[in-house]
Each structure stands twice: as structure tokens, then as C-alpha cells.
C-alpha positions in Angstrom: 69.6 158.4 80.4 70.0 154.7 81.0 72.2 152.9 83.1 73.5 149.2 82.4 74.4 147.5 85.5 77.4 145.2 85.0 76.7 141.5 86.0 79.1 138.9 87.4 78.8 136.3 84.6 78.2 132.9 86.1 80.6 130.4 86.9 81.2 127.7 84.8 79.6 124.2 85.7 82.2 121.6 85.6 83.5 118.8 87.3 84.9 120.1 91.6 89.2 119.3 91.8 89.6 116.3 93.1 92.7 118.1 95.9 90.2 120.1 98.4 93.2 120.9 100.6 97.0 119.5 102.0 97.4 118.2 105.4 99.5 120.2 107.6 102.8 119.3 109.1 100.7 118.0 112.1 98.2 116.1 110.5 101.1 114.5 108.5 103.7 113.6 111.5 100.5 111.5 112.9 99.6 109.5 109.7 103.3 109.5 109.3 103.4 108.0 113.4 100.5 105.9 112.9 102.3 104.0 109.7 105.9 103.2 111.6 104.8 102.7 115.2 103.1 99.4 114.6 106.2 98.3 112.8 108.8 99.5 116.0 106.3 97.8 117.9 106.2 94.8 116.3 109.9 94.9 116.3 110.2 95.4 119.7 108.0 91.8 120.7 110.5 90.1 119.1 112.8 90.3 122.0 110.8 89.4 124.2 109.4 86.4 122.8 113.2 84.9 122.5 113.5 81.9 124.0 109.5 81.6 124.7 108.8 80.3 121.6 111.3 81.5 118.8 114.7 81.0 118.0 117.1 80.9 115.3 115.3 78.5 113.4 112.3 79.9 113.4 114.0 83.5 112.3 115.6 81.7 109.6 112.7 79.4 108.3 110.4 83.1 108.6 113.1 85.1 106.5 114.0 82.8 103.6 110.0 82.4 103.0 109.1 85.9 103.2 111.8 86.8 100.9 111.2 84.0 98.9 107.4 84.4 98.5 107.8 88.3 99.0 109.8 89.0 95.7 107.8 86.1 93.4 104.8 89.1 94.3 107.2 91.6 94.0 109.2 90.4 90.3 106.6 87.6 89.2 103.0 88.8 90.3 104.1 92.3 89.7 106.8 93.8 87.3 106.9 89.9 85.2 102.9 89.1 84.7 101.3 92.8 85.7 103.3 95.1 83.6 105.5 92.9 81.5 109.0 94.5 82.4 111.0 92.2 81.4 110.4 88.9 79.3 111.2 85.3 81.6 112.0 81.9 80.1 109.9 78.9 81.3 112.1 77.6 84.5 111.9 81.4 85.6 108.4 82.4 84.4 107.1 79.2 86.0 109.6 79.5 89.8 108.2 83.3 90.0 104.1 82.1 89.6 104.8 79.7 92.0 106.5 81.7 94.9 103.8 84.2 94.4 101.3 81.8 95.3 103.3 80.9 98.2 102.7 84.7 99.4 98.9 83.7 100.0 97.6 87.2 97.8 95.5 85.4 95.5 96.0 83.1 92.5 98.4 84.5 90.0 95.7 85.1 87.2 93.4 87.0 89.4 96.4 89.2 91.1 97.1 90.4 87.9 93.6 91.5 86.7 93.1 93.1 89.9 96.3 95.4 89.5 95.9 96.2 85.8 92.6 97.4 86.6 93.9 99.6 89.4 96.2 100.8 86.8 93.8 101.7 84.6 91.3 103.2 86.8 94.4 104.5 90.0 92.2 106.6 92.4 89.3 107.0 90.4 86.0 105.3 90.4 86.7 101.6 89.1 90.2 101.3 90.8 89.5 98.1 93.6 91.7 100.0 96.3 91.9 103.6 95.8 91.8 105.3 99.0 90.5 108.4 97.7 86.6 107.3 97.1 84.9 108.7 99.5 85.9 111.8 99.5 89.2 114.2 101.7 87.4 114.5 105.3 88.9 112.6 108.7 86.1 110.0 108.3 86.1 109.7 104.8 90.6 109.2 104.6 89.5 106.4 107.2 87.2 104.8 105.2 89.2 105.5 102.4 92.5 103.6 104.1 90.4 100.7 106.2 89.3 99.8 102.3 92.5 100.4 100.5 94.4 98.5 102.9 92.4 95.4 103.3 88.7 96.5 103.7 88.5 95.9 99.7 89.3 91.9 100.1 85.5 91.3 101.4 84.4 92.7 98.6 82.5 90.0 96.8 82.6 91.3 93.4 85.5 90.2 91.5 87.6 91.8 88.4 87.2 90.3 85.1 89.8 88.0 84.3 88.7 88.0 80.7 89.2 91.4 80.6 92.0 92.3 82.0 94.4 89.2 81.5 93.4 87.2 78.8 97.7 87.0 77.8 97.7 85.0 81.2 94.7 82.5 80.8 96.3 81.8 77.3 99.5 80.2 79.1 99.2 76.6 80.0 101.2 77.1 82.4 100.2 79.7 84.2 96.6 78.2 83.9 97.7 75.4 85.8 99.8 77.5 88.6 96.6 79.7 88.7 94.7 76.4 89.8 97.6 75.1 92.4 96.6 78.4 94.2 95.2 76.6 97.3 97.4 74.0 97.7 100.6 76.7 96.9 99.2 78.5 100.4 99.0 75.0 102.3 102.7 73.6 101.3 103.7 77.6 102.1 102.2 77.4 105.3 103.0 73.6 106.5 106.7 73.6 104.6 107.9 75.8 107.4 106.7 73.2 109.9 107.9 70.9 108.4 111.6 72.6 108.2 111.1 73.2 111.8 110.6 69.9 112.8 113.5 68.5 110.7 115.7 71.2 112.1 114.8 70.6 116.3 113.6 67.3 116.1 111.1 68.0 117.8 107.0 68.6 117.7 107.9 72.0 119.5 109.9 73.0 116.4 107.8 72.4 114.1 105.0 73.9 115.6 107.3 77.0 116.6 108.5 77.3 112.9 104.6 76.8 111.5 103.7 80.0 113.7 106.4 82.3 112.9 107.7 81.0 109.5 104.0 80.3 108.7 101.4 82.5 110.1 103.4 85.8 110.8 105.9 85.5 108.0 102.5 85.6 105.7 100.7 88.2 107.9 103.9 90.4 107.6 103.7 90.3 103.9 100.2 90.9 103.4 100.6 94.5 105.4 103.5 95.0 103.6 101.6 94.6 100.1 98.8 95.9 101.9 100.6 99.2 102.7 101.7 99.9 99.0 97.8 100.2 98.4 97.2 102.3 101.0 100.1 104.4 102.2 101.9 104.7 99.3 98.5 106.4 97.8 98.4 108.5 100.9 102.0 109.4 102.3 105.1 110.4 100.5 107.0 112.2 97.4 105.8 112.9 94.4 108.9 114.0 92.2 106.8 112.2 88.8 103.8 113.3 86.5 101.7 110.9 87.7 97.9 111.5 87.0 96.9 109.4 90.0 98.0 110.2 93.7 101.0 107.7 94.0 103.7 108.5 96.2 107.6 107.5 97.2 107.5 106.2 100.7 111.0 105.5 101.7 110.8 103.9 105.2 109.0 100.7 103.5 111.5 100.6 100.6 113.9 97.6 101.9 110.6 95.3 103.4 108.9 95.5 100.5 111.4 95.0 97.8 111.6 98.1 96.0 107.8 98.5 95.9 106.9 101.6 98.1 109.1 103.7 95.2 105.4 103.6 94.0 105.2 107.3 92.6 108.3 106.3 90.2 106.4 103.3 89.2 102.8 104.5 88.2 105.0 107.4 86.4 106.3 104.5 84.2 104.7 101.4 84.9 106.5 99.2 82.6 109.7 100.1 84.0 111.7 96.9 86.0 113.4 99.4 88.0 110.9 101.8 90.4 114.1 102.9 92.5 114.9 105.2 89.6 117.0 108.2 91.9 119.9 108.4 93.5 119.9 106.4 97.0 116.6 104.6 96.3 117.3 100.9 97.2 115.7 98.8 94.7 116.1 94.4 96.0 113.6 93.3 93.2 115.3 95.3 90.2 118.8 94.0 91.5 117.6 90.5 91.0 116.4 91.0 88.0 119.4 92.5 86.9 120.8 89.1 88.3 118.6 87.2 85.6 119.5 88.9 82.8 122.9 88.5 83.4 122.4 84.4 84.1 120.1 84.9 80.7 116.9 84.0 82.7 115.5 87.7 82.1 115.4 89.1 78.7 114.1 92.0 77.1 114.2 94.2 80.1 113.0 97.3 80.3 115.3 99.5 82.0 114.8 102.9 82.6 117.1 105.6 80.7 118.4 108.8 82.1 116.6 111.3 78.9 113.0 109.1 80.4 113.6 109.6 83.7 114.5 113.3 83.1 110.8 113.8 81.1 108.9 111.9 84.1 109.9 114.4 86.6 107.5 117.0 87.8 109.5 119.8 86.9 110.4 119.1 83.3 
């Protein structure tokens, strides 16, 4: 009498999950810490550098350029020229290219190829400034958020314009904004000064007004951009099929425009509105609403309740 001894059949080969495991609530309330800390802290200088320094000029000068520059990334670089959420006419198209430049992120052209190509490749290998390439260990999530958050700038290599804009190198206009680039980030950092120094009448002034209205107001913005890469990749909701790992991350929703809502907007990328739920403060959507009403904006692509139901996870 023979015997067949049963075997385990083996497992089959095929690509390892790209989740290996979710932080606990620890692990989370630190990353969570690490992300708002700086900001309180930041906050808190202020105070004392009244009066050494700063004053309402400067505050004022700082505000109106990072809004202004901070929302021609947000509308212009981003929903307008990335994703095409809306259609501009020339006084608009051309305002929003030039107030993006003033932001100091790169020339208009070569902002959008870098974000379509994130797009296309979100947290996978080609993506410029996934956080997720080197893998789910402590070492590796610091690599991973050192390069998504600024680390990927040095990177010599740059994305193919060619490739992934060639609708923007076809516009003479935004050709020659594209080429204004370095003198767009000297007006945006002497204008201020200049401001100042009208303002106090005074050298002081306008040296006070080029640090904070200048140097700050751009360093502020670039972490704030900065931190959509990174933390909004990291930290947050997910309540949208997204097949990257985009997240909602509320506490940067009013500094950044609308931007951190960032699960909502690689759910539906095209959308002009990325505050899609109830509660979720959306500045850049309001002002586009703005445009369309003036009939600056046309074409926009809002999005519907029967979408917005589909998009979420549990649909």
C-alpha cells in the first residue's frame, strides 16, 4: 500500500504590497508633533521680534506677497496650467504665470512638467518627490521625507519639458513668462524693499520689509508647497480611491490655499475645487469661483455631488 504525502503548493511569485504595516497612534502623534511644532514655533518669534525689526509694514508688505505669489502657485502653476481646471482669458492666464513666478518655485513651464509627471508616476518609481522610495523603515520614511520635501531640488536631472508640457511651450506667452523667471524672483524679492522704503522713509524700512516681506515671506511658501509633497503623502485622511498614498491634511488647509485637501485632489485631479466635503475651507476654489463670475474663468470644472459620491472609499 502506498501513501501520497500531501504538499504545500508553492506560493506564488509576484510583486511584495507596497503597505508593510500602519503606524501606531504613537508613532503618528510624533510625525503629527514634528509637522505643527515648527509652525507654533515660528509663530511664537514673531512676538518677540516686534518692534526689533518688524512692524506693521513689514506684516503687511509679507502678507499681500505671499498671498499674492502663494495662490498664482496655487490657481495658476497648479489647478490653471497643471491640470487645466478651468479655462483663463489672456489678462488672467498671463497675471496667474506671473505671480507664480514671483513665488520663486521654478519657471512656470518647468513647474508644470514636474507635477504632471508626479501625477503620472505619484509614489511610484518616476514620481520626482514621492516619499515612499526607499522603502517603510524609520531611516528609510526619513530619507523618504528629507527628499520629498526639498532633498529632490538638488537633484540635477530635470523632467522633460517636451514631454510633459508641450500645450505650455506652444503659448507665446507663457514662453516668454517662462523666460522672465529670474528676474520675476528679483522684482519679488526687491519690490517689498522697495514698498518698505516708500512706506517708512527710511533705509531701515526698506531693509526691514526686504527681510520679512522678501526672504521669509518666500521661505514660508516654499515649506508650505514643500509640505504638500511631503506630509500630505505621509499624514492625513484618505476618504478617496486614490491609487497613490495622498492624504487630507487639515491643519495646513488655510496657509496653503486649499492645497493640503490633497487626497480629494489626486482622486480627481482636474477638479478646481479639492475642498470637496463639508467644512473643508477651499481660498483658491473661492477665487476662482470669483473669476467666473467676473467672466475671467470659464469652463470650470466643478465637482458634482453623483462624482464626488463615486470617488469615496466606500462606494
Amino acid at each position: 500500500m502506498t501513501t501520497t504525502l500531501e504538499t504545500t503548493p508553492p506560493p506564488v511569485q509576484g510583486p511584495k504590497p507596497l503597505i508593510g504595516r500602519r503606524r501606531g497612534g504613537v508613532e503618528q502623534l510624533g510625525v503629527q508633533l514634528f509637522v505643527i511644532i515648527p509652525l507654533l514655533a515660528l509663530g511664537a518669534a514673531v512676538p518677540f521680534a516686534w518692534g526689533w525689526g518688524l512692524g506693521w509694514a513689514d506684516v503687511a508688505i509679507a502678507t499681500a506677497f505671499f498671498i499674492v505669489s502663494g495662490l498664482g502657485v496655487t490657481i495658476g502653476y497648479h489647478r490653471l496650467f497643471t491640470h487645466g481646471s478651468f479655462k483663463a482669458n489672456r489678462g488672467l492666464k498671463i497675471a496667474l504665470a506671473v505671480a507664480g513666478g514671483m513665488s520663486a518655485q521654478g519657471s512656470v513651464i518647468e513647474w508644470v512638467a514636474d507635477h504632471r509627471r508626479h501625477h503620472a508616476f505619484s509614489d511610484r518609481e518616476g514620481d520626482p518627490h514621492s516619499p515612499w522610495l526607499f522603502g517603510t523603515g524609520p531611516v528609510a520614511v526619513a530619507k523618504g521625507f528629507w527628499h520629498s520635501h526639498m532633498g529632490w531640488l538638488f537633484d540635477r536631472d530635470r523632467t522633460n519639458v517636451e514631454r510633459f508640457a508641450p500645450d505650455l511651450l506652444a503659448d507665446p506667452d507663457l514662453r516668454k513668462v517662462d523666460k522672465l523667471f529670474p528676474a520675476l524672483t528679483v522684482i519679488s524679492m526687491l519690490l517689498p524693499a522697495l514698498l518698505g522704503g516708500l512706506v517708512t522713509w527710511s533705509w531701515a524700512g526698506a531693509l526691514s520689509a526686504f527681510f520679512w516681506g522678501g526672504i521669509i515671506r518666500v521661505a514660508l511658501l516654499h515649506h508650505v508647497t514643500w509640505s504638500v509633497n511631503s506630509i500630505c503623502h505621509m499624514v492625513g485622511e484618505r476618504p478617496f480611491k486614490s491609487r497613490d498614498k495622498a492624504a487630507n491634511f487639515w491643519p495646513l488647509a488655510i496657509i496653503s490655499f486649499g492645497e493640503s485637501w490633497h487626497n480629494s485632489h489626486h482622486a480627481d485631479p482636474t477638479s478646481a475645487r479639492h475642498g470637496v466635503l463639508r467644512g473643508q475651507l477651499d481660498i483658491s476654489a473661492r477665487l476662482i469661483w470669483v473669476f467666473e463670475k467676473l467672466g475671467w474663468a470659464t469652463d470650470v470644472r466643478w465637482p458634482t455631488p453623483d462624482r464626488i459620491a463615486k470617488l469615496r472609499v466606500n462606494a
